[in-house]
N, C-alpha and C positions, 0 to 999 in steps of 0.2 A: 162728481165734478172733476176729481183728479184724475178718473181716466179718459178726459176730453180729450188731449196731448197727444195721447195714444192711440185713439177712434181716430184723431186727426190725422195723424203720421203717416199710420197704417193706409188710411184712405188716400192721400196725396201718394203713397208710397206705390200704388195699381199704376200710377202712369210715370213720378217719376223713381225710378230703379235706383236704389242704394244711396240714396241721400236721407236716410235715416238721420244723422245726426243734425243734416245742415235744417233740417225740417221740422227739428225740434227745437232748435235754437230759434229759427222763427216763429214756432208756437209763441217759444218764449216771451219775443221782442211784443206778440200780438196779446196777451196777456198780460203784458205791464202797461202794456197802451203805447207802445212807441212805434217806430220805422225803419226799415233794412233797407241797408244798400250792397247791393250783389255786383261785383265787380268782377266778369267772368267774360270770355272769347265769345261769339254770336255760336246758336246751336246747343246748349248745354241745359235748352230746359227750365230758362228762368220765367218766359210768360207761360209755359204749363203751369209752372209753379204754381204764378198767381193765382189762374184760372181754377187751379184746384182744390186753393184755400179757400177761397169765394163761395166754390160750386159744395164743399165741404160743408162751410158754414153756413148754408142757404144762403150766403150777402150779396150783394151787387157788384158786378166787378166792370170795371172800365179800365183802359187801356189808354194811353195817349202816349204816338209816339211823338218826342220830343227833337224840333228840326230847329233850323235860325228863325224860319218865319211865324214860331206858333207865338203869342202875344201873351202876355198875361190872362186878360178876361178869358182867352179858352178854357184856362184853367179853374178862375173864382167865378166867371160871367159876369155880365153887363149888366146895364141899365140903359131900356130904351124906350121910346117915347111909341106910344101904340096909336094908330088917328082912328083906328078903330073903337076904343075903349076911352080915347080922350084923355091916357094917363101913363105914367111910365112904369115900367114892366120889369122886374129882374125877372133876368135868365139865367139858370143857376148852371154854373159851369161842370168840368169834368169830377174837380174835388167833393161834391154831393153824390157819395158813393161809398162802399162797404170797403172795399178795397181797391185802391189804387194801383197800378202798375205806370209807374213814369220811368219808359223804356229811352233807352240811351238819351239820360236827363245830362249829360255835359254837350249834348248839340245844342240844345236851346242856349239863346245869351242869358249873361248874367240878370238882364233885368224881369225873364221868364221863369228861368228856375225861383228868383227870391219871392216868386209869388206863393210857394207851397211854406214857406216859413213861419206863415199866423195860420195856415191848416195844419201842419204838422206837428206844432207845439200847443198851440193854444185850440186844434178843433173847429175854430171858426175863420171866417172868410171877412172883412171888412171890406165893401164896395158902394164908392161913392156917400162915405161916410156911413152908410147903416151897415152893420153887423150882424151875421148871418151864421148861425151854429151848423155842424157839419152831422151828416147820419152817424148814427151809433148801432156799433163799434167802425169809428175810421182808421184802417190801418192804411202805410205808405209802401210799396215795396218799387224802389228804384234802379235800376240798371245801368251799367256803362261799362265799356270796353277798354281795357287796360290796354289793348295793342294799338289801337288806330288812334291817330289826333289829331289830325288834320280836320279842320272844320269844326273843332271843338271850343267847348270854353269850359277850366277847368273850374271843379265846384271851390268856392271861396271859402274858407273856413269857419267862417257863420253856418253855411248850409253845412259843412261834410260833419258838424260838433252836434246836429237835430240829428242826424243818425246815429239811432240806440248800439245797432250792430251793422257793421262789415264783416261778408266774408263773401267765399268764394264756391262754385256749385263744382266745379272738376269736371273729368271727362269719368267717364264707371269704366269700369275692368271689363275686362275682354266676355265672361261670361254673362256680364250682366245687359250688352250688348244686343246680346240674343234673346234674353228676356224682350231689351225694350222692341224688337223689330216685331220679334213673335207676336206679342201679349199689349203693349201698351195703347196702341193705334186702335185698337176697337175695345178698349173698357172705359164703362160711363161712368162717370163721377156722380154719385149721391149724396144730398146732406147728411151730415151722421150728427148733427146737431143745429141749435137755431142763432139768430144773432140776439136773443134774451140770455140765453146757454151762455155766449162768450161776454156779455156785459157782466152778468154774475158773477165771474172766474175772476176778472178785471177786480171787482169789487172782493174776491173773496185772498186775492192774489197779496192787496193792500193790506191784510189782516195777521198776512204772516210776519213773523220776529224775526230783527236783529238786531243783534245787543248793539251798545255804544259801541264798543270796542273794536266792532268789524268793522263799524258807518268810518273810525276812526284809523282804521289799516290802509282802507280806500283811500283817506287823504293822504295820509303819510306817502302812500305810492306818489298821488298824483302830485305830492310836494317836492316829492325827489326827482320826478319826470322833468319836472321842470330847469333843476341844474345840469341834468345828463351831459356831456360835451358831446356838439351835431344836434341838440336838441334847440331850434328856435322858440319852439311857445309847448309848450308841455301841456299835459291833462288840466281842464279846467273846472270850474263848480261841478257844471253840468254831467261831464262825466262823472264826477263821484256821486251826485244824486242818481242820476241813469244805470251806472253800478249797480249800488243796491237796490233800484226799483227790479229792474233783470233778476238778481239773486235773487230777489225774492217769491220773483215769479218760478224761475227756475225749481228751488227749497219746492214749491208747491207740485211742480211738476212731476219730482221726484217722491212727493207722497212727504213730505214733511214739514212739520208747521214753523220751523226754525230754520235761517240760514245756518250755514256752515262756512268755514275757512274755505274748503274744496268749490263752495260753489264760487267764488268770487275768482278762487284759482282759474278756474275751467273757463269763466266769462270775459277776462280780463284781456286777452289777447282778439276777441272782437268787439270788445267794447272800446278800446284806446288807444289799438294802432292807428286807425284812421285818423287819432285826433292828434297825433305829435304831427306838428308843423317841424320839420328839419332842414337844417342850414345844408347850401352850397351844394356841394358834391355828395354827401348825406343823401340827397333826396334820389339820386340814382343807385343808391346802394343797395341790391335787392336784398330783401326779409331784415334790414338794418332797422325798425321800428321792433318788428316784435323779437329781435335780441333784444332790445333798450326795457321790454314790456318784461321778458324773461330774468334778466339782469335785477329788475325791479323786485319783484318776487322773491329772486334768491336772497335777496341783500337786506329784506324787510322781514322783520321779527313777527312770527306771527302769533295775533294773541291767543292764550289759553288758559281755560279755567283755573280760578284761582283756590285751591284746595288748603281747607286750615284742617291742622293734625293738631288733635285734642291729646 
């Protein structure tokens, strides 16, 4: 099972060129059971992306692109009255699917986007009072465009605190260019495992260790995030539970049944950038969150075993 990450990588790795790490990191996010958000310029590959994990895992994949006029129910679906059948009908919406891709999800209004908030956390869909569970494994992978804003609406920080990790896909290096024009446009993606494969890992993911003491570093970060000066709303619960659920995934990923200090190092900066709300002029300061993220880290004691000499 630990080298599912790998099978995976490697496979998404045939179409997208040298995003080795960013690929891993979403294994990661997709093995602890959460959702990404990719904030990157149009062109760089992020619904390949999806289509790759999807087509990887044997899952379902659906796509919706996200505009002002798409509604809620496109998302959870409806209930409607059938004169055929004499009875009302759910229609199960986009979110019944294996993986999701909600492509430049800040066009939609705010009352569009808050519909993925009981799929993304909780799995199920509430519609017209009944309660409706989501396929397994559901993963989220969201999109938006850090340059354009016009016509947009920015995610509110309810929504941008349900994403496990942010980051960013880049542009590849000049040689790898040639790869993708060469080689990528005509190779087919096959499963290299099933969606039982990736519930299992989920579950096997839960089993790995971390001491108090790390669960207890994560806070102490997220308590100090919180005084920062420029910092409005600092890291919340959610992130220090989301933290260690990632780490842990991660520990696994890397073949070991235990976290580590390094893993939480290595996850931290897309785990909790996204989530400092920052005051004023702060908020146009570029990379001003993960110095605050960096700063944190330095400034925090990190625990270690404690040795008694006999």
């Amino acid at each position: 099972m630990q080298e599912l990450a790998r099978k995976i990588t490697e496979n998404i790795g045939k179409v997208i060129i040298g995003k080795e790490k960013e690929t891993e990191l979403i294994c990661c996010a997709l093995f602890a059971g959460g959702s990404v958000l990719i904030e990157d310029v149009p062109g760089t590959g992020k619904t390949k992306l999806a289509n790759a994990l999807a087509a990887s895992i044997d899952g379902e994949f659906k796509r919706i692109q996200f505009t002002p006029d798409l509604l809620p129910g496109d998302l959870t679906g409806v209930t409607y009255f059938s004169p055929k059948d004499s009875e009302f009908i759910f229609r199960r919406g986009a979110v019944f699917t294996n993986i999701l891709l909600a492509d430049e999800i800040n066009r939609a209004t705010p009352r569009t986007q808050s519909a993925l908030l009981e799929a993304m956390e909780e799995k199920q869909v509430t519609v017209d009072g009944t309660t409706y569970p989501l396929n397994m494994p559901f993963f989220t992978i969201a999109t938006q465009n850090p340059i354009e804003s016009q016509g947009t609406y920015p995610l509110p920080e309810a929504q941008l605190d349900r994403f496990w990790i942010k980051l960013t896909l880049g542009y590849p290096q000049k040689d790898e260019y040639i790869k993708i024009v060469n080689d990528s446009q005509s190779v087919v993606i096959r499963s290299v495992c099933s969606k039982d494969d990736i519930i299992a890992v989920q579950e096997e993911c839960q089993k790995v260790y971390i001491h108090d003491d790390l669960i207890g570093y994560i806070a102490e970060i997220a308590q100090r995030s919180r005084k920062l000066e420029g910092v409005r709303l600092g890291l919340s619960t959610r992130a220090v539970v989301v933290t260690a659920q990632l780490a842990k995934a991660y520990a696994y990923i890397q073949g070991r049944k235990h976290v580590i200090p390094e893993d939480i190092k290595y996850l931290l900066p897309f785990t909790a950038c996204h989530r400092l709300i920052l005051m004023g002029a702060f908020r146009h300061k570029q990379d001003f969150a993960l110095e605050c993220i960096q700063s944190l880290l330095s400034a925090t004691d990190v625990p270690t075993e404690k040795w008694t000499v006999n």
